[in-house]
C-alpha positions as YAML, in Angstrom:
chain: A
units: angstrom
residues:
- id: 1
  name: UNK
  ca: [-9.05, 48.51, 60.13]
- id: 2
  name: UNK
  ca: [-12.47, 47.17, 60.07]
- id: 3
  name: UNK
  ca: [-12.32, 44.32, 58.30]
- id: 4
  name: UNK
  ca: [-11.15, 43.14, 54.53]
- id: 5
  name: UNK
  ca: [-10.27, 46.56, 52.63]
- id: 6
  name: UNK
  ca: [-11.92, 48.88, 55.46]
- id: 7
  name: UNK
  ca: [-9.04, 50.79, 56.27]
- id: 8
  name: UNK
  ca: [-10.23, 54.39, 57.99]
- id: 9
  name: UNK
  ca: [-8.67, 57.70, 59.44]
- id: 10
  name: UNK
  ca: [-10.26, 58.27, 62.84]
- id: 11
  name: UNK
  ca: [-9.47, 60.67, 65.60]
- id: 12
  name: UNK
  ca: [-8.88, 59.17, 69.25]
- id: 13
  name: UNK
  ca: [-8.00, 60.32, 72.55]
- id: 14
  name: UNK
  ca: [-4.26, 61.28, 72.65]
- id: 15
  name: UNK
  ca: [-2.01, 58.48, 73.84]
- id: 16
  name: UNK
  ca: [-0.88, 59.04, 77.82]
- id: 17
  name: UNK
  ca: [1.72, 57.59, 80.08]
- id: 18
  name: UNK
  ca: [-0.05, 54.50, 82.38]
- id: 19
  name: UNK
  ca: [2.89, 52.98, 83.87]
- id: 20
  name: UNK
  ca: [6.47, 53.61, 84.89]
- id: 21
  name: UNK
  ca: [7.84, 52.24, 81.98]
- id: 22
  name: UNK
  ca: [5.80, 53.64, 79.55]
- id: 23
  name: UNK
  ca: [6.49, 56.88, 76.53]
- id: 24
  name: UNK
  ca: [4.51, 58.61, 74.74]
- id: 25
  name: UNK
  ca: [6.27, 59.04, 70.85]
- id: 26
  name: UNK
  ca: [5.02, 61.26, 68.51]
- id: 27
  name: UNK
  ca: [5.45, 59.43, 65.19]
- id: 28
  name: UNK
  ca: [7.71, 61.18, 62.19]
- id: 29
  name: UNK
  ca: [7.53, 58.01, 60.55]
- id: 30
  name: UNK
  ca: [5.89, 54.81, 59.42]
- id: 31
  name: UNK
  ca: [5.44, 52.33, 57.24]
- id: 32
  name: UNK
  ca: [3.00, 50.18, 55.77]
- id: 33
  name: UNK
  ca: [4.16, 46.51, 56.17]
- id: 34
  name: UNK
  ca: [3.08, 43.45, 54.22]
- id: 35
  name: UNK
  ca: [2.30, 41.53, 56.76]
- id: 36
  name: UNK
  ca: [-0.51, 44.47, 57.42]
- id: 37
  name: UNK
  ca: [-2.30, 43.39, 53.76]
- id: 38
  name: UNK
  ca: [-3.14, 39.77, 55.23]
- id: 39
  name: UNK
  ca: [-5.94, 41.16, 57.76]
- id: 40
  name: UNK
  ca: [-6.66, 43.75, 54.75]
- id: 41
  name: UNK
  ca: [-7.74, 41.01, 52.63]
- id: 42
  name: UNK
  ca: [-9.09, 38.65, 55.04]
- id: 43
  name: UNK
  ca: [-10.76, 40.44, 58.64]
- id: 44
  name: UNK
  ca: [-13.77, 39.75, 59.42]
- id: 45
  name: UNK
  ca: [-15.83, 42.92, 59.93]
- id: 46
  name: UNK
  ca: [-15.06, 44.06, 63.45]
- id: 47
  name: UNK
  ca: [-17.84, 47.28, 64.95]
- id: 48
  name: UNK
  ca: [-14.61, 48.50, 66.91]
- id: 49
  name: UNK
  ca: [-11.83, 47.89, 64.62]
- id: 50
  name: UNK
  ca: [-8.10, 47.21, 64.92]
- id: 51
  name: UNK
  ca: [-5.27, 49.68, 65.17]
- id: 52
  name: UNK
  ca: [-2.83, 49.35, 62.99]
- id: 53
  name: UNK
  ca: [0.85, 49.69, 62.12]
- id: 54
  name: UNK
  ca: [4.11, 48.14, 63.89]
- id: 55
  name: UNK
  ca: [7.06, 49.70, 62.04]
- id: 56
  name: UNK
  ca: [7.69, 53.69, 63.13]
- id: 57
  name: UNK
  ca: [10.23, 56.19, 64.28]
- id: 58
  name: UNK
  ca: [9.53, 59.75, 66.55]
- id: 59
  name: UNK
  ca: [10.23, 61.84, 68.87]
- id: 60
  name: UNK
  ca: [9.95, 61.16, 72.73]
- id: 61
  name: UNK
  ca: [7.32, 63.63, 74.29]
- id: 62
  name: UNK
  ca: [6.86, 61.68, 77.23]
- id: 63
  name: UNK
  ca: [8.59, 59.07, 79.86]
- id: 64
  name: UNK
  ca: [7.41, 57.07, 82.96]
- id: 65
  name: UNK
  ca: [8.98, 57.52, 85.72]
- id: 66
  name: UNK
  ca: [10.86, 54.30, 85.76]
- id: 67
  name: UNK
  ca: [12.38, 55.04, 82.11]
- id: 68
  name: UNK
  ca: [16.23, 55.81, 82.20]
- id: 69
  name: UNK
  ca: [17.75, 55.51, 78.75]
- id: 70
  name: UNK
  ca: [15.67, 58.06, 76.91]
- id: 71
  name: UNK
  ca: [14.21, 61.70, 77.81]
- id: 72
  name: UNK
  ca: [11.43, 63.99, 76.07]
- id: 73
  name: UNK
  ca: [13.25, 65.46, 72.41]
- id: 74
  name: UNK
  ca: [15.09, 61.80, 72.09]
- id: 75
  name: UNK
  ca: [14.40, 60.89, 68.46]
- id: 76
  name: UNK
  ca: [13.65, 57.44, 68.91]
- id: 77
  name: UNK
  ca: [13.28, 53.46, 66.67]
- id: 78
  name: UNK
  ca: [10.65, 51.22, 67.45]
- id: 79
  name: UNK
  ca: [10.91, 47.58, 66.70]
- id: 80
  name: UNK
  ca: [8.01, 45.60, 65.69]
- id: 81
  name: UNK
  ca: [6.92, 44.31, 69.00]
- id: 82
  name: UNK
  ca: [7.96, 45.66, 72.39]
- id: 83
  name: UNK
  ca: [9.71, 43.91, 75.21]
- id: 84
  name: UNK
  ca: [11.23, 44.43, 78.41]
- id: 85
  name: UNK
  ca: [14.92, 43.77, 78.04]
- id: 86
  name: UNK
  ca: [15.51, 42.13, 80.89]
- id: 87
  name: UNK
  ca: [13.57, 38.80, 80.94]
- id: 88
  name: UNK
  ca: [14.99, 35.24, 79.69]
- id: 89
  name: UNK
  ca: [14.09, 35.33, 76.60]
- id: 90
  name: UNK
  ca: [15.40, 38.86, 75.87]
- id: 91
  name: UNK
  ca: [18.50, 38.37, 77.24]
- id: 92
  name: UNK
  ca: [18.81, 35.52, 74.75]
- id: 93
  name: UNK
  ca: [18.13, 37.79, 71.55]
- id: 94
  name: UNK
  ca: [14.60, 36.87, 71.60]
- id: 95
  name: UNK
  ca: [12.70, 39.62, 71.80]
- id: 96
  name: UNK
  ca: [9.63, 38.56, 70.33]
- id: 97
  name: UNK
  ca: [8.92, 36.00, 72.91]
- id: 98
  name: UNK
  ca: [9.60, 38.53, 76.05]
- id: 99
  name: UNK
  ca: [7.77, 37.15, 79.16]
- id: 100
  name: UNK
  ca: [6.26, 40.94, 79.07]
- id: 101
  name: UNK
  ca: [5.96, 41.51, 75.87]
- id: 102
  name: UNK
  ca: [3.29, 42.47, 73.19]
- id: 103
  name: UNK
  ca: [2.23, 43.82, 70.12]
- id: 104
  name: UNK
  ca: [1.42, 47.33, 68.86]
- id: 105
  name: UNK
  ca: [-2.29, 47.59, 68.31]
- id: 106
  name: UNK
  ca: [-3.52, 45.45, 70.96]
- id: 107
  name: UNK
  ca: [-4.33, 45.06, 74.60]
- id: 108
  name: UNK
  ca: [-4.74, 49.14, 74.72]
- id: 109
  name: UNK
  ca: [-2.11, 50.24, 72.79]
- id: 110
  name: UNK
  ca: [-1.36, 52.29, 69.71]
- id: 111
  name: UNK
  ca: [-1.09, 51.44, 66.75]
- id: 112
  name: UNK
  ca: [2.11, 53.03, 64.65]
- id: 113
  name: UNK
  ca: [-0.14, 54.55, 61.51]
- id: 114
  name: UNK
  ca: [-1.15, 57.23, 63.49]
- id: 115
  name: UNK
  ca: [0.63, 60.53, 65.10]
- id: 116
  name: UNK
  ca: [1.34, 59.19, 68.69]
- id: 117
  name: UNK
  ca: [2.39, 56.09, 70.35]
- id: 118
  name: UNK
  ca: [2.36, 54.60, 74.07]
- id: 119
  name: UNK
  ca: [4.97, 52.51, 74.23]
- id: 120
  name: UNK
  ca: [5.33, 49.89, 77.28]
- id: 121
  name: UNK
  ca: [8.66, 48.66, 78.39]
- id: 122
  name: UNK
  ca: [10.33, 51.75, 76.71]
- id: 123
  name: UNK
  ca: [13.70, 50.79, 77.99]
- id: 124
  name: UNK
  ca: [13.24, 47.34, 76.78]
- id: 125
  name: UNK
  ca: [12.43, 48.78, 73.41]
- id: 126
  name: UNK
  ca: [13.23, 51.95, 72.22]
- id: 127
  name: UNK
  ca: [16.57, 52.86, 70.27]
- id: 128
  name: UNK
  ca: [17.55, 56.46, 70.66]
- id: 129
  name: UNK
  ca: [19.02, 57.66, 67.13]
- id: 130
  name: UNK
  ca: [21.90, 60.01, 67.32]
- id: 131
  name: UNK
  ca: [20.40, 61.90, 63.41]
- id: 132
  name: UNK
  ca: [18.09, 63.96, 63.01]
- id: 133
  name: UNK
  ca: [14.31, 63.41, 62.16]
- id: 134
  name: UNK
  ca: [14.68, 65.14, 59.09]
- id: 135
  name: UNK
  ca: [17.65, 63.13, 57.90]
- id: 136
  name: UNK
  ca: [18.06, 61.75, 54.62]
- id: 137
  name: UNK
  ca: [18.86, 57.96, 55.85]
- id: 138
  name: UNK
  ca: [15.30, 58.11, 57.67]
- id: 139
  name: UNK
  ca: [13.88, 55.56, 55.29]
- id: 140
  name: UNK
  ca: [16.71, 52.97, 55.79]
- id: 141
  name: UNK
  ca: [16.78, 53.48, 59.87]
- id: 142
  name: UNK
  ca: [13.35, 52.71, 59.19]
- id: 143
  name: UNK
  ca: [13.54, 49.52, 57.59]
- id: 144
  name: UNK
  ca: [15.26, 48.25, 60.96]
- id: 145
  name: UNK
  ca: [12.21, 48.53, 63.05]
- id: 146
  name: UNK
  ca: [10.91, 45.48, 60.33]
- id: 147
  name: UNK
  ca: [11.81, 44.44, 57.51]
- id: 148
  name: UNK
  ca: [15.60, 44.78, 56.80]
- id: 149
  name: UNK
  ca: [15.85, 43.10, 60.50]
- id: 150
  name: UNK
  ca: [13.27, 40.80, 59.10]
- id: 151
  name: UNK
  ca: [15.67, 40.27, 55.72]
- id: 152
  name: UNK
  ca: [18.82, 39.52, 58.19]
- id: 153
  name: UNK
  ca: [16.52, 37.03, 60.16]
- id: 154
  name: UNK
  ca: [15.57, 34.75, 57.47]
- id: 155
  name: UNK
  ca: [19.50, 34.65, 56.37]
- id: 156
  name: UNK
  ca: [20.78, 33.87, 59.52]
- id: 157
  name: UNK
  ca: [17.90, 30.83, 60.26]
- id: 158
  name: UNK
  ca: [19.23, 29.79, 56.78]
- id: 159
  name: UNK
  ca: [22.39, 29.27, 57.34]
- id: 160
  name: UNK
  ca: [23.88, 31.76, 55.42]
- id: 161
  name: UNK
  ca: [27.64, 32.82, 54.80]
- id: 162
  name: UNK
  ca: [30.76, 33.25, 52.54]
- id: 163
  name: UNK
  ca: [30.41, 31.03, 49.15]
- id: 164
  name: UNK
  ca: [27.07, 29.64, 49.69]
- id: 165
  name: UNK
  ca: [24.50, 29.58, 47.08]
- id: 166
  name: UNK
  ca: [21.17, 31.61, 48.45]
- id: 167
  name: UNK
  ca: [17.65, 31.35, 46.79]
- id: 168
  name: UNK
  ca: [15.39, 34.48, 47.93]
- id: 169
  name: UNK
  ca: [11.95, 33.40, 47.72]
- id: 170
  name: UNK
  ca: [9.60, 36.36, 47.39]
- id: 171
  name: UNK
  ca: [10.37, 40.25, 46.08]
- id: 172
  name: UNK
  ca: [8.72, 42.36, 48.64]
- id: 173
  name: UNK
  ca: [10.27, 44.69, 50.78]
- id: 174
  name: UNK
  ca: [11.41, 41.62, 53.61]
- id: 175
  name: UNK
  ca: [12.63, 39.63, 50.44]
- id: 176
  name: UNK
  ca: [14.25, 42.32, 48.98]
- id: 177
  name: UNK
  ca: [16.43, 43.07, 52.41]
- id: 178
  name: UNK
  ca: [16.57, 39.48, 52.29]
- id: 179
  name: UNK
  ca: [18.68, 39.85, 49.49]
- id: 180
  name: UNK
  ca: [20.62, 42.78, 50.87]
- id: 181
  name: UNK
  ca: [21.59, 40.57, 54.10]
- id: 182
  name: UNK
  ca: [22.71, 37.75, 51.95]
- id: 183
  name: UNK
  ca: [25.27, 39.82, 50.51]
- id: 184
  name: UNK
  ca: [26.51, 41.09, 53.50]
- id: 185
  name: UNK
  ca: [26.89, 37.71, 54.80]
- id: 186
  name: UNK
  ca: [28.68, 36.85, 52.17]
- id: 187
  name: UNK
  ca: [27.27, 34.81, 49.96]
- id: 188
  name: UNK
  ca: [28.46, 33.95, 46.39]
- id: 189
  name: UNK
  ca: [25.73, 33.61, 44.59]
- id: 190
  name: UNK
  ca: [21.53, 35.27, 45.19]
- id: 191
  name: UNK
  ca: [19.01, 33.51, 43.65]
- id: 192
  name: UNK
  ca: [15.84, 35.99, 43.58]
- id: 193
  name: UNK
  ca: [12.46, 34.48, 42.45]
- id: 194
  name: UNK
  ca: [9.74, 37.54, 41.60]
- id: 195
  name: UNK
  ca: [8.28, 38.29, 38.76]
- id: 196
  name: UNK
  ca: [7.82, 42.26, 38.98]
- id: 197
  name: UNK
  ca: [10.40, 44.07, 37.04]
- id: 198
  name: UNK
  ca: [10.46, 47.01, 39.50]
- id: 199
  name: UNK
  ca: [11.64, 44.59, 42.56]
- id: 200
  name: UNK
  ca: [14.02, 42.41, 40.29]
- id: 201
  name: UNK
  ca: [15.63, 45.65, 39.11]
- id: 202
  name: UNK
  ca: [16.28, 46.61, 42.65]
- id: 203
  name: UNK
  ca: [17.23, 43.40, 43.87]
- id: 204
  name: UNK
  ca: [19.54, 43.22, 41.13]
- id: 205
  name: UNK
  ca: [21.26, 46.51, 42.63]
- id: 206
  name: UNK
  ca: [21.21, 45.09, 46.30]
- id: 207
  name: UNK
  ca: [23.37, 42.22, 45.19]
- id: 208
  name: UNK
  ca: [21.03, 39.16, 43.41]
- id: 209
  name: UNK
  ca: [22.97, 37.52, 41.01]
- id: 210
  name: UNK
  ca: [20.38, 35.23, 39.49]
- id: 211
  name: UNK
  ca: [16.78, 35.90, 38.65]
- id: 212
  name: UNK
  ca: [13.57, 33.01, 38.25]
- id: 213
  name: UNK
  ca: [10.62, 34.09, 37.39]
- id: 214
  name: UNK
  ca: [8.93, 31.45, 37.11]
- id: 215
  name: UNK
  ca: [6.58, 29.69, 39.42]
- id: 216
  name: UNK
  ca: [5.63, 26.68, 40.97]
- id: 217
  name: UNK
  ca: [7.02, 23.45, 38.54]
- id: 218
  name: UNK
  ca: [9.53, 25.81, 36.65]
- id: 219
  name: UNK
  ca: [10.40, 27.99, 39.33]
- id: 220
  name: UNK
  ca: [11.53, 24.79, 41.01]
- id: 221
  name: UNK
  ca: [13.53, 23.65, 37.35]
- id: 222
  name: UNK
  ca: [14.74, 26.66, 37.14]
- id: 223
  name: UNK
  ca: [16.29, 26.98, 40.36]
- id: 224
  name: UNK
  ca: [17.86, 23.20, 40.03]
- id: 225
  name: UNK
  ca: [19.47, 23.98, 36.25]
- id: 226
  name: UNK
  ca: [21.13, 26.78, 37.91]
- id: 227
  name: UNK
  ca: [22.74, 25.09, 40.87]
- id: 228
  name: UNK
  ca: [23.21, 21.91, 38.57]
- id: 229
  name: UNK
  ca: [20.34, 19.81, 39.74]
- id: 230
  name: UNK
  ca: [21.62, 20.48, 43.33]
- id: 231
  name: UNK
  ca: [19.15, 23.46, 44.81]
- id: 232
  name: UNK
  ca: [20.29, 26.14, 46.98]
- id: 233
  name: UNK
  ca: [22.24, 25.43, 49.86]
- id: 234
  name: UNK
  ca: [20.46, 28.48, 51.85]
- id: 235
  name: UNK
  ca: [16.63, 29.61, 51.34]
- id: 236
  name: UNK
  ca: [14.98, 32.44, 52.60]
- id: 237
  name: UNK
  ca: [10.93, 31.91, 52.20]
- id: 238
  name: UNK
  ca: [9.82, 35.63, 53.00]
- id: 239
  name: UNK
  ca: [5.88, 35.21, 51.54]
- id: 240
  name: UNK
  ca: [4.29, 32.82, 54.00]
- id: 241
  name: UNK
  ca: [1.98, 30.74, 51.38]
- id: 242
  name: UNK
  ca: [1.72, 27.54, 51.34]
- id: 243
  name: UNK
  ca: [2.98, 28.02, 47.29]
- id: 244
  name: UNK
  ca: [5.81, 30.29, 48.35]
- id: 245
  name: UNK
  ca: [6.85, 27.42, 51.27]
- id: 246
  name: UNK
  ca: [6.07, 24.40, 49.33]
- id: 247
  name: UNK
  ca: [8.95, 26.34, 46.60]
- id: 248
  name: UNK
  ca: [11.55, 27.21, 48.91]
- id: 249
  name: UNK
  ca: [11.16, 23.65, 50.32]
- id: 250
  name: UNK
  ca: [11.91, 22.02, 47.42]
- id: 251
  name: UNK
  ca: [14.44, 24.11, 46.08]
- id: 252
  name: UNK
  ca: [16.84, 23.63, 48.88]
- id: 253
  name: UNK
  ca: [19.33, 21.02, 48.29]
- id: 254
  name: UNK
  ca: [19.70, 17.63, 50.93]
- id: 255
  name: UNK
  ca: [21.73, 19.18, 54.18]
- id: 256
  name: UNK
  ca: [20.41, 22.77, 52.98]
- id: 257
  name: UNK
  ca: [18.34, 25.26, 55.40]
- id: 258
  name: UNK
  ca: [15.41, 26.93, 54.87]
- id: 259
  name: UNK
  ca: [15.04, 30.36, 56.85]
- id: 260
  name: UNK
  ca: [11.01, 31.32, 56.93]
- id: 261
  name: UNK
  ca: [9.79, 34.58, 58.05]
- id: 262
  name: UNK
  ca: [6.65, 35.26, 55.71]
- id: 263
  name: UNK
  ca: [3.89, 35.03, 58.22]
- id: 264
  name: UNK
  ca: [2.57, 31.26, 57.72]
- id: 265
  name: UNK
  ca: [-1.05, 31.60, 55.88]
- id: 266
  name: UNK
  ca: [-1.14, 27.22, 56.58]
- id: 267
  name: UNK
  ca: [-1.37, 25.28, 59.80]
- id: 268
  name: UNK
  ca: [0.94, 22.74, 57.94]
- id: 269
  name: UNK
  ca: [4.19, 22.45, 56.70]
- id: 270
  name: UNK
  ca: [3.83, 20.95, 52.84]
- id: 271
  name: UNK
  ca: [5.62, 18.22, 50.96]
- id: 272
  name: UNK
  ca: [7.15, 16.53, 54.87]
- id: 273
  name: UNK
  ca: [7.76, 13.21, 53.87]
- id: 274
  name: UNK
  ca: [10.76, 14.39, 51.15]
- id: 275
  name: UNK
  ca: [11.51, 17.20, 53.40]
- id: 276
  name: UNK
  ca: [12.64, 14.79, 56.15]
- id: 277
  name: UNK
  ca: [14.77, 12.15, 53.79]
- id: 278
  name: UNK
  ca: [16.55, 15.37, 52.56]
- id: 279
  name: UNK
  ca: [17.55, 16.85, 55.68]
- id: 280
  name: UNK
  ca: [16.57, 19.73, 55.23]
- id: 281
  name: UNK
  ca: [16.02, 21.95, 57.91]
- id: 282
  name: UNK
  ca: [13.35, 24.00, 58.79]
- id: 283
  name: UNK
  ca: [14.13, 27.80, 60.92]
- id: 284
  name: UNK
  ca: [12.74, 30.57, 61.01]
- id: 285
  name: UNK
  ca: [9.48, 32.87, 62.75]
- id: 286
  name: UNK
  ca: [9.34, 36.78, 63.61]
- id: 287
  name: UNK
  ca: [12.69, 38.68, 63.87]
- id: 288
  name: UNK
  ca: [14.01, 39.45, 67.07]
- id: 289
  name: UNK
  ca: [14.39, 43.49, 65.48]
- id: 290
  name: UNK
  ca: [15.82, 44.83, 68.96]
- id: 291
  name: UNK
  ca: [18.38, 42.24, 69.04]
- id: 292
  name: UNK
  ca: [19.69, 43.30, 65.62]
- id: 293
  name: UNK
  ca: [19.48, 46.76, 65.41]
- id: 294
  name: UNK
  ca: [22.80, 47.44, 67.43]
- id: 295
  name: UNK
  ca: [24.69, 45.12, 64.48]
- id: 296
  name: UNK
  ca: [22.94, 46.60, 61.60]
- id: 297
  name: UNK
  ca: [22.48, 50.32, 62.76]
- id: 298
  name: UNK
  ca: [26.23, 51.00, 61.91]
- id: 299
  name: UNK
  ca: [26.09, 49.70, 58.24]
- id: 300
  name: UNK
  ca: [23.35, 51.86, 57.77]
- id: 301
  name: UNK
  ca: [24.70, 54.97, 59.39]
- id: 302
  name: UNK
  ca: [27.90, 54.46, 57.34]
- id: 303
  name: UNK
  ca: [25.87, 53.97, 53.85]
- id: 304
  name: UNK
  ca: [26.90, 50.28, 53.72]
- id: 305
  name: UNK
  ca: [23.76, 49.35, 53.21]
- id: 306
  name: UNK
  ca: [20.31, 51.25, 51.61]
- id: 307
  name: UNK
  ca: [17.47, 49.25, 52.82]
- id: 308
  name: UNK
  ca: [15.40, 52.55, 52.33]
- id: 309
  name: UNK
  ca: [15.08, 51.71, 48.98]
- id: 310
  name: UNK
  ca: [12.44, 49.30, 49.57]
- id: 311
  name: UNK
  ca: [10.28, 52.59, 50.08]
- id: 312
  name: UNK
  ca: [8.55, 53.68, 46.77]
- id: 313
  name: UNK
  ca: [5.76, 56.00, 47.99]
- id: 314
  name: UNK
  ca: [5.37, 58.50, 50.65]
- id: 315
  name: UNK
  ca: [2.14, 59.49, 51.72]
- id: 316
  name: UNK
  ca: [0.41, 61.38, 54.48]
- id: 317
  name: UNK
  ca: [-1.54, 59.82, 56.98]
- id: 318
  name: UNK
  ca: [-4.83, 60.78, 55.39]
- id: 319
  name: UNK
  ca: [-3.62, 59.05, 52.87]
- id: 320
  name: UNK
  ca: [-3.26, 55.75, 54.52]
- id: 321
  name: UNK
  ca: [-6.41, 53.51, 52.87]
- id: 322
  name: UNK
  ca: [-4.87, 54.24, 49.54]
- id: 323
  name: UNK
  ca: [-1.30, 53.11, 50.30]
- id: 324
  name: UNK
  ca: [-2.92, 49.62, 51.82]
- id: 325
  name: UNK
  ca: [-4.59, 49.86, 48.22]
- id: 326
  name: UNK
  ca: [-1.34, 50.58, 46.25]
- id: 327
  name: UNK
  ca: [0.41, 48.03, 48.11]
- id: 328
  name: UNK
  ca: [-2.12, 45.57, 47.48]
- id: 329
  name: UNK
  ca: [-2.66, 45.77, 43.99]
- id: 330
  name: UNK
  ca: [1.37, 45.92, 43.79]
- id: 331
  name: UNK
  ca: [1.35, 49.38, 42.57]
- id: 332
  name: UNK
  ca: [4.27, 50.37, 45.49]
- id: 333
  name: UNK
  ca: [6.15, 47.78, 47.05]
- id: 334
  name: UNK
  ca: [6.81, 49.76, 50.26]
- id: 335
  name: UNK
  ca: [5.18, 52.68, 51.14]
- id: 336
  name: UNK
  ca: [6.05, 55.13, 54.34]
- id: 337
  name: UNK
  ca: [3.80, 57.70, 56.50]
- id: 338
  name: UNK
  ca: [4.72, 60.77, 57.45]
- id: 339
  name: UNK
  ca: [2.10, 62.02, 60.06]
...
């Protein structure tokens, strides 16, 4: 990416081991994320531009020689950031604050939109998948390098479990698996606020119960007729504006949680003062993936749950600049690679 709707297909040097704990993955899949379309409508023109993509799946062609859990054929899940596995943090489930950590696209290495990937700290990060590339749950296994771990994330900073009332703000992909972890938690009843009958259709089939479409003012109404002036006792705020968070804010009930994983477009936190002589708590930030894959991996294997549905387009990787365009103008609401 080169800045604001500058998305290109370039050819670079192929990616190569350059420490012990590095592999080299050639990419099957990959997937287009919404937190990519923030730097696609805001970046600053940049001569060198900025490799992109976080979410993928491939096959191993290469390992350091420090790497001991995976060999060269392993077909292989990335989560959204890599880590080490072995530092405090990561050893607490926190994956996203590892001591040696980092991001995909920076500091030297790849980006996951492309057809191979260095990977640091492979042990650390890499899941090897007992399928096949070709197999038909690829899109769901997918989902659990982002968003579906994403989804489970925001439900668990929420708060929520069995017989709770759950308000889903947003209908992207991450709300949308929102809405799928809710259910599997337990909840009674899934609030899902979105407007685009596509999404609410689909939530609707991944277990919401309730549907606002409304915004702002009446969103809010809405939300409190429903739950009898009350508000929800769990919110997940999976957009990041200050709108979206201002909404989910006062939707939740006194004593209630909100769980926030949209990427924050504000330095501040809205509407404080009422927020504080509610109680309401604030949780949230990017999803520790790696530490949720093992408990989510099973449901998807067994068909418990389809996050792959979030995927609505499938495109080749020449076709890249026009998924970021599909996705932007809300023509697809998740749309995968496949170099």
């Amino acid at each position: 990416m080169y800045g604001a709707g500058d998305v290109r297909v370039e050819t670079v040097p192929d990616p190569a081991l350059v420490e012990p704990t590095d592999a080299v993955v050639v990419v099957t899949r990959a997937a287009i994320c919404g937190s990519d379309l923030w730097p696609y409508k805001s970046m600053e023109p940049n001569e060198n531009g900025r490799r992109m993509g976080h979410e993928f799946i491939g096959v191993v062609d290469a390992v350091g020689s420090d790497v001991r859990t995976m060999k060269a054929g392993d077909l292989v899940l990335a989560p959204f950031v890599w880590s080490d596995g072995t530092c405090v943090f990561c050893r607490e489930g926190l994956q996203t604050s590892c001591l040696h950590g980092g991001r995909y696209g920076f500091d030297g290495v790849d980006g996951g939109q492309g057809e191979a990937v260095r990977v640091p700290q492979a042990d650390g990060t890499l899941v090897v998948l007992a399928v096949d590339k070709d197999d038909s749950l690829m899109p769901s296994l997918l989902t659990l390098s982002d968003v579906m771990a994403t989804g489970h994330h925001a439900a668990l900073a929420a708060g929520v479990g069995p017989g709770k009332t759950v308000a889903v703000v947003g209908d992207g992909a991450v709300g949308l698996c929102g809405v799928i972890a809710a259910r599997r938690l337990g909840a009674e009843r899934i609030v899902i606020l979105g407007r685009h009958p596509d999404r609410i259709a689909l939530a609707r089939e991944f277990g919401a119960t309730d549907v606002v479409s409304e915004r702002g003012d009446e969103a809010i109404g809405r939300v409190r007729e429903l739950t009898d002036g009350l508000g929800a006792q769990s919110v997940l705020e999976c957009v990041g504006l200050e709108q979206s968070t201002l909404t989910a804010l006062s939707i939740a009930r006194p004593g209630g949680t909100v769980g926030r994983v949209g990427f924050p477009q504000e330095d501040s936190i809205p509407d404080a003062l009422p927020v504080f002589m509610d109680n309401i708590t604030i949780a949230g930030g990017p999803a520790p993936a790696r530490a949720y894959i093992d408990e989510l991996l099973p449901d998807v294997l067994d068909g418990r749950i389809e996050p792959g549905r979030v995927f609505d387009r499938l495109i080749g990787l020449d076709e890249v600049p026009d998924g970021y365009r599909a996705m932007d103008d809300r023509e697809a609401i998740k749309v995968m690679v496949e170099p």
